[in-house]
C-alpha atoms as one frame of an Amber mdcrd trajectory, in Angstrom:
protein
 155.077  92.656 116.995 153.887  92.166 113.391 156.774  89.961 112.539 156.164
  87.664 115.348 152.463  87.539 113.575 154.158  87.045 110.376 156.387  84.197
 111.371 153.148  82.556 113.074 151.612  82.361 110.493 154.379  81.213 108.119
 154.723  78.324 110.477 150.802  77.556 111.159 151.000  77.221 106.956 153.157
  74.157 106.602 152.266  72.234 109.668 149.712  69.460 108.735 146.527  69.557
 110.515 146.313  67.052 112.920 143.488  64.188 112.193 143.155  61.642 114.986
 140.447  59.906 112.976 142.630  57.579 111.314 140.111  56.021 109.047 141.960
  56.158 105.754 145.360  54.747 107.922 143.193  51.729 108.844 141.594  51.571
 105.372 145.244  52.093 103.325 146.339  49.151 105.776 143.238  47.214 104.753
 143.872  47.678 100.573 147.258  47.138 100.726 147.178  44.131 102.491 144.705
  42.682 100.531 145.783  44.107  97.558 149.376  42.102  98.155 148.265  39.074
  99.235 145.299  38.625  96.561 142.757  38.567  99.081 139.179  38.585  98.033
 135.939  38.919 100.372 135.365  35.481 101.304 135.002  33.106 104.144 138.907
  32.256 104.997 140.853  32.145 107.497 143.089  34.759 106.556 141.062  36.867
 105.153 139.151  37.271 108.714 142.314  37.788 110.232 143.094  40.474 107.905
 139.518  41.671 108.745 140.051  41.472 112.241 143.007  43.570 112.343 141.284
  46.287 110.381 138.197  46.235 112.861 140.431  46.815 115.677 142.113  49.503
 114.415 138.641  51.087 113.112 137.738  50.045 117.096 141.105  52.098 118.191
 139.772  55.489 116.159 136.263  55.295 116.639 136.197  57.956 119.801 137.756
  60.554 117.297 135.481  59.506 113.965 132.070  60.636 115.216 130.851  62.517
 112.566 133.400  60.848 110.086 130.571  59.361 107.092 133.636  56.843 105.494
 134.148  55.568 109.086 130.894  54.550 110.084 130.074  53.279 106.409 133.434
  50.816 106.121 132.863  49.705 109.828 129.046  48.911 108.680 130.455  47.051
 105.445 133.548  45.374 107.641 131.165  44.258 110.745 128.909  42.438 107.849
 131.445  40.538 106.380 132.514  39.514 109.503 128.734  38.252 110.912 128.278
  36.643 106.850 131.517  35.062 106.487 131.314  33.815 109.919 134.725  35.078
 110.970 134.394  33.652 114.633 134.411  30.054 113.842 138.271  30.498 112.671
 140.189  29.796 115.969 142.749  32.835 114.952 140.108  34.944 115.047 138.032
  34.410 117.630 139.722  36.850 120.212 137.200  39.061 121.126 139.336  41.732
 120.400 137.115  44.725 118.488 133.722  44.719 120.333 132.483  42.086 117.964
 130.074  39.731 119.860 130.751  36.249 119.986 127.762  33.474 119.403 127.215
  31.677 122.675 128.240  28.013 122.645 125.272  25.681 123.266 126.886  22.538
 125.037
């Protein structure tokens, strides 16, 4: 019975623990993207739609991130450069896709 301990254990060593807080995923995604397309934090088009995609995926993970510190700081940081660069006026980006809340439209 000791082997079949053994061999458990061998195998429970070199499988990678399973994170479903994906926080540095969406954040690699983020930095890379930026990174190759020179994108810096200001109010453009693509540079919301690059921040919308990241907010959706930090939307997608959230559930699993609770007590995750980098998640809830880079959705803090993320959420205000989306409210100061006034991501919601681009017409790309104004799918309410992440939970962000659009500004009603006075007619």
């Amino acid at each position: 019975m000791s082997i079949v301990y053994l061999l458990l254990y061998v195998i429970l060593l070199f499988l990678e623990p399973i994170n479903p807080c994906r926080v540095e995923e969406c954040a690699a995604w983020f930095q890379k993207t930026k990174d190759y397309e020179n994108l810096v934090p200001k109010a453009t088009e693509r540079y919301c739609q690059v921040l919308q995609t990241y907010l959706k995926c930090m939307n997608d993970t959230q559930k699993f991130c609770h007590g995750n510190l980098r998640f809830h700081s880079s959705e803090l940081v993320m959420r205000r450069h989306w409210k100061e660069f006034e991501c919601e006026k681009w017409e790309s980006c104004n799918e309410n896709q992440m939970g962000l809340k659009k500004k009603p439209v006075n007619t």
